[in-house]
N, C-alpha and C positions, 0 to 999 in steps of 0.2 A: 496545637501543631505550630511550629516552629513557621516567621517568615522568613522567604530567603532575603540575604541583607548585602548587601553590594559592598565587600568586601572579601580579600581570598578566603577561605576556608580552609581547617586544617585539615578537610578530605582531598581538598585539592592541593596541599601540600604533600599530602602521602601520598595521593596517587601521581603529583610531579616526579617523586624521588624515586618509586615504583619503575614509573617509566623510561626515566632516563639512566635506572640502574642498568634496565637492557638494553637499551640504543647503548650506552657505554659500554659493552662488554662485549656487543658487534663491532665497536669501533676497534678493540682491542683486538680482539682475532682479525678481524681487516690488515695491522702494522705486520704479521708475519704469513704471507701465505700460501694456503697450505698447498701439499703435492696434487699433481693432476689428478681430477679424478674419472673414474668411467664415466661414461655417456651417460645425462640425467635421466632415470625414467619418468614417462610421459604422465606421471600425476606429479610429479616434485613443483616447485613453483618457479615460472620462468623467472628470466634478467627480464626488467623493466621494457628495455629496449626493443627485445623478445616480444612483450605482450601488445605491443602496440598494432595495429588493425594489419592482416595480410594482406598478400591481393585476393585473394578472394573473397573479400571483405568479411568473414565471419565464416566459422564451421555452422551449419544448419542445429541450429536447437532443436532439444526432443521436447516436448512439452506434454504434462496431462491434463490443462487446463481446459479443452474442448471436449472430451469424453470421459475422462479420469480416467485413462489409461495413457501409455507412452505414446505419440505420434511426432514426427518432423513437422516442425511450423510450415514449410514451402509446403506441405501435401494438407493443411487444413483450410476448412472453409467458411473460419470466424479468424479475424485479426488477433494476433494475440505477438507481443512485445516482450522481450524475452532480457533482459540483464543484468551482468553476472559480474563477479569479482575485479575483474580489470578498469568496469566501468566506474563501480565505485572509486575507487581508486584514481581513475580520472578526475573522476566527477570532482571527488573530495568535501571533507567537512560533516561536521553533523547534523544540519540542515535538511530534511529530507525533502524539503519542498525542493532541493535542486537534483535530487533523483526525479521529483515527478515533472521538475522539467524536459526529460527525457523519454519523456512516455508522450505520443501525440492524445491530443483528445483531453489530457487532464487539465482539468485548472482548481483553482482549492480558494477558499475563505480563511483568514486566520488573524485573528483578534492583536493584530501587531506580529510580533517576531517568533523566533523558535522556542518552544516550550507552551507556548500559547493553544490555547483550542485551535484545532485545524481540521476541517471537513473537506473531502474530495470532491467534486463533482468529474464521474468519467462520460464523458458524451450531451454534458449538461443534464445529466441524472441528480436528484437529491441528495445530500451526503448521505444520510442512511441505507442508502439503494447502491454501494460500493461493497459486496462484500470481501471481508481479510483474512487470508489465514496464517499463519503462523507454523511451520513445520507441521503442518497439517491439520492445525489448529482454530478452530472457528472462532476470532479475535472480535465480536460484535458483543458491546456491552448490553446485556439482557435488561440490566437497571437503567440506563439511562431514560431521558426521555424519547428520543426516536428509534432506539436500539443499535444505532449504529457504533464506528467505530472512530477514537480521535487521533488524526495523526499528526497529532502534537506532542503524543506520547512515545513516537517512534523518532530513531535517531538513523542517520546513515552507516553508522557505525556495526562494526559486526552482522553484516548480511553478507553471504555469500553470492545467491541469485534473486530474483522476484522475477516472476512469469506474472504477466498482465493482456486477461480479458477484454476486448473492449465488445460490450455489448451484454444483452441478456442472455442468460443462460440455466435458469433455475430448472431444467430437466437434469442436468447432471447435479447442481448445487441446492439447490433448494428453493428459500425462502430467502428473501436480501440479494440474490443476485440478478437486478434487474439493467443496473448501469453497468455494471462488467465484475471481474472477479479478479483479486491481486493474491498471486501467492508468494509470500515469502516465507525463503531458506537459510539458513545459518549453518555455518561453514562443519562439517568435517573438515578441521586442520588436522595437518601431518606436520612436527615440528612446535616450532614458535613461532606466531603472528603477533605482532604488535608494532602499534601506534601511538603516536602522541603529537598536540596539538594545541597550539596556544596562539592567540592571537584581540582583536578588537571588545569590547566589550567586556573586557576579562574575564574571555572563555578561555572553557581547556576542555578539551576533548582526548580523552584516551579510551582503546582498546587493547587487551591481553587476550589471549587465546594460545592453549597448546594440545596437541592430542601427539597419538601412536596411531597409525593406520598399517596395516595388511591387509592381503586377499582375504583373510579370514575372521580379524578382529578390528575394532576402530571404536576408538573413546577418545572424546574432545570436551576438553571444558575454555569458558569463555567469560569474560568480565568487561566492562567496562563503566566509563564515568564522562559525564557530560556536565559542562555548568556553562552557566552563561548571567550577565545584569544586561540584559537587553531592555527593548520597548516592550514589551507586550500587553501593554494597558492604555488605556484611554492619556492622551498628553498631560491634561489637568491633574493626573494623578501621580505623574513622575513615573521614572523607569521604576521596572521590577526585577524581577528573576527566575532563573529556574535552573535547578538540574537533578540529573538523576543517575541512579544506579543500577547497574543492570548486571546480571548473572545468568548463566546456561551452560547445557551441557546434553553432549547423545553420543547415544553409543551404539555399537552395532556389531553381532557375530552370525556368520554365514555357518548355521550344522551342516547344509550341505549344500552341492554348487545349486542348488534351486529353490533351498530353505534358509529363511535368515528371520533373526528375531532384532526389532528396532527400538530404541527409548528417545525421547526428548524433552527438557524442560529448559521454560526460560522465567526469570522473574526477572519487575522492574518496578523501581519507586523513584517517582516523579513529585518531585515539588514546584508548586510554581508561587509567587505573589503577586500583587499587584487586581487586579480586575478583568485578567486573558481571558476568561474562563464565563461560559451563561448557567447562569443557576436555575435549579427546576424551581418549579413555580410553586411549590411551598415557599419559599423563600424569595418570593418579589417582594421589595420594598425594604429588603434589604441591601447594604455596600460589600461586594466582593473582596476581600482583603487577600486568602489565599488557598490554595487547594492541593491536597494529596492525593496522588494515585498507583494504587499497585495493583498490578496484575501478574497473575501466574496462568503457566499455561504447562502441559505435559499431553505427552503421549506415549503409548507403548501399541506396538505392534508387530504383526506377522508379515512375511511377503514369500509370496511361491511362485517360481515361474521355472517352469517346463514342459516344453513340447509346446503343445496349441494353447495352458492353462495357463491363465496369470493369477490368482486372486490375492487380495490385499485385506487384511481386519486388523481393526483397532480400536483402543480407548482412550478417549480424551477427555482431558476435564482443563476446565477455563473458568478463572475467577477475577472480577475487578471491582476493588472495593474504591469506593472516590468519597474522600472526607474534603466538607469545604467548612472554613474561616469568614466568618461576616458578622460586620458592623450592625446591630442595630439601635435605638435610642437608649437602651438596656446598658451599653456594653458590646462584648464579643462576645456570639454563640456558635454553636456548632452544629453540624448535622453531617450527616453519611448513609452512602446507600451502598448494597453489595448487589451483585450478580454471578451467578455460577451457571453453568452449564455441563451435564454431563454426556458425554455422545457414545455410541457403539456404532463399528461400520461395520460393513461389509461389502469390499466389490470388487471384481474381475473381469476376465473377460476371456471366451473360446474365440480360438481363429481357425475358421473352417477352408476347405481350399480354396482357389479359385478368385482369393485376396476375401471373401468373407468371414465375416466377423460379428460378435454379437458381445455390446457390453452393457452389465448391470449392477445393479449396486442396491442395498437397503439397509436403512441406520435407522435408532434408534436416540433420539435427544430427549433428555431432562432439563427442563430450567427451572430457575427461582429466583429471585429478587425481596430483600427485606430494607428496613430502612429506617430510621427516627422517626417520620412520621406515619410508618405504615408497616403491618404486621409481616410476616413471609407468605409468599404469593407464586405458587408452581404451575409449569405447565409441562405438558406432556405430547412429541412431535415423535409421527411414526410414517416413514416413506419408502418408497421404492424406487428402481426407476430401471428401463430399459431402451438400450439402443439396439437398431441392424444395422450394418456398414458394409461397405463395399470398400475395397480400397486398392486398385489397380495400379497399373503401372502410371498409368499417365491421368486418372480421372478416381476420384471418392466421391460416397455419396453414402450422406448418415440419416435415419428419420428417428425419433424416441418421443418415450413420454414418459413423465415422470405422473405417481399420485402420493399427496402427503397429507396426513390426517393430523390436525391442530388440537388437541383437547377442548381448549376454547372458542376456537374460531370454524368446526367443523375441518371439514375433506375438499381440499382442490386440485386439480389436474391441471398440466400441461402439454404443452407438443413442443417440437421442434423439428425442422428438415433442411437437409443442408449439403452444397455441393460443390465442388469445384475440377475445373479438368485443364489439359493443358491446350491449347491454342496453338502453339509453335513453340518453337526450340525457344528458353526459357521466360517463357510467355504462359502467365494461368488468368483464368479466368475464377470468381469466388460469388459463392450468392446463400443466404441462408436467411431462414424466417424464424424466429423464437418467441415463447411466450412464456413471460416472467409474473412473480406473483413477491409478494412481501406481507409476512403475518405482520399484525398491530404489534408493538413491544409490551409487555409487560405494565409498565408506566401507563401506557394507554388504555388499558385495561381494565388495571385493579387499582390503580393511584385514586387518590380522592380527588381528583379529576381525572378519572377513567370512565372510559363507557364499554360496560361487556358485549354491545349491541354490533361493534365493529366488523367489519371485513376486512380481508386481504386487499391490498393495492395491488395493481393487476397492470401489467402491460404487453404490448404487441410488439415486435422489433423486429427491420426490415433492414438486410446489408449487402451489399454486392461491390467488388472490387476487381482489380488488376492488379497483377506483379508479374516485373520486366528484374531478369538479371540477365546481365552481360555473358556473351559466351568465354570471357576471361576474368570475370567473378569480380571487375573492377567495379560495376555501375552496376547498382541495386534502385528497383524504385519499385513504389507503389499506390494507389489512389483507391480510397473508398467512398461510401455513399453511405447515406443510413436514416433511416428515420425510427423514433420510439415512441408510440400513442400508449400514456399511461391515463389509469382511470382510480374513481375509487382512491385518490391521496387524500390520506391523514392530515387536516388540518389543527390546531385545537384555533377553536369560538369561543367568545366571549356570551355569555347566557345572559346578560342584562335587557330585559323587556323580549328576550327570545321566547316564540309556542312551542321550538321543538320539545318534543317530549323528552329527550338525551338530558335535557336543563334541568326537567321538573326536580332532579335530586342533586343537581352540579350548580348550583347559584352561582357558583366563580367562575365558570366556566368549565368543557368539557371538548373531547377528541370527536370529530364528526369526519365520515367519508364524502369528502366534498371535493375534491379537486379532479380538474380535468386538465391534460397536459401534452404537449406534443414537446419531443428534439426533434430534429432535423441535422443534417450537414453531409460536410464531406471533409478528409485527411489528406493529404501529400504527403508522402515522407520519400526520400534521396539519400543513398548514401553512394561515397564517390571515392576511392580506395587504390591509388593507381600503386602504392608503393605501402610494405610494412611500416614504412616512416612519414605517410603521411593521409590523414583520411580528414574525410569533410562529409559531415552530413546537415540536413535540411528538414526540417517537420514545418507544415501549414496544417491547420485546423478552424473550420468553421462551422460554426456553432447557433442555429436558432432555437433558442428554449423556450418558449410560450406559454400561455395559460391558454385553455381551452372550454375552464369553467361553464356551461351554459347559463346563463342571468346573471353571472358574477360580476361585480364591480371591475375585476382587473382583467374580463377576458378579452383576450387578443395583446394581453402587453407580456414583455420578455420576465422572466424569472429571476428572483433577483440575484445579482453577483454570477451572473455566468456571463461572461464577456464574446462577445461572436466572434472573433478575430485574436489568432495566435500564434504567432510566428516565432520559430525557435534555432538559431542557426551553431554548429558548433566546429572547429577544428583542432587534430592534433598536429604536428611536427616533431617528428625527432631529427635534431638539428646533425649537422658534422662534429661537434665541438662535445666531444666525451659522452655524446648520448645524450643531452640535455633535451629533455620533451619541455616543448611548450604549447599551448594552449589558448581558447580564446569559446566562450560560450555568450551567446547575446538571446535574448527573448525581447517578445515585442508582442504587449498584450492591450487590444482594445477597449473602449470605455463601456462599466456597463454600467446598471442601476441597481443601487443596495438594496430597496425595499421592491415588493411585489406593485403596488401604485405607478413606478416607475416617476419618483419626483425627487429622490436623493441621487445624484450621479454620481459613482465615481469612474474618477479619470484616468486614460489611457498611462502605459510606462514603457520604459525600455530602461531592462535589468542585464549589464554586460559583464561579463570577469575575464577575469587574464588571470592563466596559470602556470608556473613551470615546477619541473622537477625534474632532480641531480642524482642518476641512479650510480652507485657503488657496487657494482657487479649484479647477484641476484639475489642479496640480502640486506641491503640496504640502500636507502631511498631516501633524498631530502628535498622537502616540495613546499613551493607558497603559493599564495593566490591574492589579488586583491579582487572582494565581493561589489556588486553595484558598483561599477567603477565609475558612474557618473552620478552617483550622488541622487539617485531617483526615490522619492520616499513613495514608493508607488502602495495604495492603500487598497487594501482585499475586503475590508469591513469600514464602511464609514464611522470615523470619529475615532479610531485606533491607530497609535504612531506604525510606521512601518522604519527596520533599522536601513541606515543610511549604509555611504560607504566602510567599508570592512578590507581588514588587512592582518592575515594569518600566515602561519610558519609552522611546519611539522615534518617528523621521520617517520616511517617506514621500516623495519628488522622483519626480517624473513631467515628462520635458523632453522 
């Protein structure tokens, strides 16, 4: 496998000329233009100027992230974060960690810069305890070692929305959804989308996307390319790199106004060099040099809604193969592990009168994992699950259980119940209690440092909140609370001089359920909206994540890399002067400690950008930003560079 080398590439020459074939051909039809035309309808894409925040500071999202079925976020009673195409767009760049600066609650690990290994924590949860999905796509590598998922490998680029969980909730999701649940979307375009983007580090960043949409048909395909020679290795090792390619596409036709059949697929190959990246532990004592990753993802489904009925079925299948490059006394050798997963759904929901409601769901997953050093290794998840809801004019109220049967881990149940009502004129009250569960991965299992003896990690989660909007839809706010007692975490132990019996076969070690763990905290978030040309919003987040281990060495100390203190502040303007939006985003994140011992610290930051952009009616758009504008190497993993300041330049075409 090839390493990436810190000079342009002739991918990124063709995808330069690519790009700037269609920014130049917007330009063109820009010098003559054309006759007036009717009134846009209300799916076309606005003028820049147009998208920037109302006064009522946002239309109310629907989301199905709390029941899996459609609900308005103000009528639910779990937090859930909702943003969509305009934001990116704001946000800008393909960095996704400055997406989840906009989510409260998240902060992440990430082995230096973008392309790099990158783990979430939502609520001060585990990175493996985030579950992803991807147009409905269960994004959790089944091969790795904690089965989670790396968002190192996601770009900003080409997402339409992400709806975000915070909290447990494995009665509607399953297994993995203990710190909250992120869904992301990829656009149905109408038209031609595209971008492009060049700036520090000699990145380039482009996306393409075109479809055809009607009432009755809609096919979109979508491409993009990312590269970057950032940090993302240890300093003594020099910069490295990464980028990747990425493809998709879905389609969709309505038989009839209450029958429609859906498709989607997305692939992406990821390279990175350098030492971003933690190798499984066949391969300790080895030097990381560089690693591939591709994953594929698809779905095909059904959707039916009429009268009281909604149901939803589908199949999806998801594969991540990761080959990694390393050094040892030999030479260079290799090794590669894959994962697949196969799913079947099914889930709906009746609405009875009286605002009652009953929703359910039961799927069917296959998994497998094979590998260089280990033969192929399946398992078999079979689940149901059932909600009763209420959901009146001014008060909902949900209770369910889910039960899901492991092949190898046995059968575990949950609950959940969950309520909120209105207090006064737009004054809610929110309170919900959930019980989350996460099977062992694969790795943990059947790896020659596996134990089949394992359980599920299990947690309890405790939330209640307020939300205040103004009677002129200017002043948005809201505050929560929460705490998560997890039990039963997957640690791996070293076996040397160990009696557990888990060792008698693991000499090198082996996965043991040892961990005891509490979050804790509470959120702020503000948004402040007096005019479509100018909005300000505000997120606070505080965060105690502890060990709770009993007789453990580190119980009673913080967890590592979760910072307790998170402050994010952002605004926009669209000025007088032709529509020019400017911008200005600052985060400000507290000191925490990299190892669990609590004796490597790392130090507090403040990460600010400034950004503007020059929109040209409603099809073209030219926007900069300078990144870290003060030069902050603020570090997520002790002994990994973080990149410094950053200075980019890109367009916008909307045709």
């Amino acid at each position: 496998m090839p390493v990436v080398k810190r000079r342009t590439r002739p991918g990124q020459i063709a995808a330069m000329g690519l790009f700037l074939l269609v920014a130049g051909g917007a330009v063109a039809r820009a010098q003559t233009p054309p006759p007036p035309a009717p009134a846009t309808p209300a799916d076309d894409y606005p003028s820049p100027e147009e998208a920037q925040a109302a006064s009522d500071v946002a239309p109310v999202a629907v989301t199905t992230l709390a029941t899996g079925t459609a609900l308005a976020v103000d009528k639910l009673a779990q937090p859930v974060t909702v943003l969509t195409a305009d934001d990116f767009d704001r946000i800008g760049g393909p960095d996704f960690t400055r997406v989840l600066m906009a989510i409260p609650g998240a902060t992440w690990e990430r082995n230096g810069a973008a392309g790099a290994y990158t783990g979430v924590h939502l609520r001060g949860s585990t990175t493996s305890d985030v579950l992803v999905m991807i147009d409905g796509v269960r994004m959790q590598d089944v091969a790795s070692v904690g089965g989670g998922f790396d968002f190192g490998t996601l770009t900003g680029l080409g997402i339409d929305r992400i709806d975000v969980l915070r909290g447990t909730d494995s009665v509607v999701w399953g297994s993995g959804a203990i710190g909250g649940v992120m869904a992301i979307t990829t656009p149905e375009t109408k038209g031609l989308n595209s971008s492009l983007e060049a700036g520090s580090r000699n990145t380039l960043a482009g996306n393409l996307a075109y479809g055809i949409r009607n009432d009755r048909y809609a096919l979109s395909l979508n491409s993009g390319y990312t590269a970057t020679d950032d940090v993302p290795g240890r300093r003594e090792h020099g910069p490295g790199g990464f980028h990747q390619w990425r493809f998709g596409g879905r389609g969709r036709v309505n038989l009839t106004d209450a029958f429609s059949l859906l498709a989607v697929a997305r692939y992406a190959d990821d390279k990175a060099s350098g030492n971003a990246f933690p190798l499984p532990y066949e391969l300790a004592g080895t030097t990381a040099q560089a690693e591939e990753i591709e994953q594929f993802s698809g779905r095909a489904s059904a959707h039916y809604d009429k009268g009281a009925l909604t149901l939803d079925s589908g199949y999806a299948l998801a594969t991540t193969r990761t080959v990694y490059a390393v050094g040892t006394s030999a030479g260079q050798a290799g090794a590669n592990w894959l994962g697949t997963s196969q799913r079947a759904d099914l889930t709906g929901s009746v609405k009875w009168a009286n605002g009652l409601a009953v929703n359910f769901g039961a799927d069917d997953e296959r998994i497998g994992y094979s590998g260089t050093f280990d033969v192929e290794h399946r398992a078999r998840i079979d689940s149901g699950h059932l909600l009763l809801g209420w959901h009146g004019a001014t008060a909902t109220f949900t209770a369910g259980m889910r039960v899901e049967d492991h092949s190898a881990c046995g059968t575990h149940g949950t609950y959940s119940i969950n309520a909120s009502t209105d207090l006064a004129a737009g004054l809610r009250i929110r309170a919900s209690f959930a019980e989350g569960f996460k099977a062992p991965a694969l790795y943990q299992l059947y790896s020659g440092f596996g134990n089949l003896a394992l359980i599920p990690e299990t947690a309890k989660s405790y939330d209640a909140g307020l939300e205040y909007t103004g009677a002129s839809g200017t002043l948005k706010l809201a505050w929560s609370v929460y705490r998560t007692d997890s039990n039963g975490l997957i640690a791996f132990a070293g076996c040397a001089g160990s009696l557990d019996p888990a060792c008698a076969a693991r000499p090198n070690g082996t996965f043991l359920n040892v961990g005891v763990a509490r979050s804790e905290g509470a959120e702020i978030e503000a948004t402040y909206a007096p005019s479509f040309k100018w909005r300000v919003t505000a997120q606070y987040s505080y965060n105690h994540a502890f060990d709770r281990t009993p007789g453990g060495l580190n119980m009673g100390k913080d967890l590592a890399r979760r910072p307790r203190d998170v402050l994010s502040l952002s605004t926009d303007w669209t000025t007088p002067f032709k529509g020019v939006v400017v911008g200005a985003d600052m985060r400000v994140q507290s000191a925490s400690w990299n190892n669990a011992a609590n004796t490597v610290r790392l130090t507090p930051g403040t990460i600010a950008t400034v950004r503007a952009s020059l929109p040209f009616g409603s099809f073209l758009d030219f926007y900069g930003r300078v990144e870290n504008l003060f030069n902050n190497h603020e570090q997520t993993v002790a002994g990994y560079g973080a990149p410094g300041r950053g200075v980019f330049i890109g367009v916008r075409v909307r045709l």
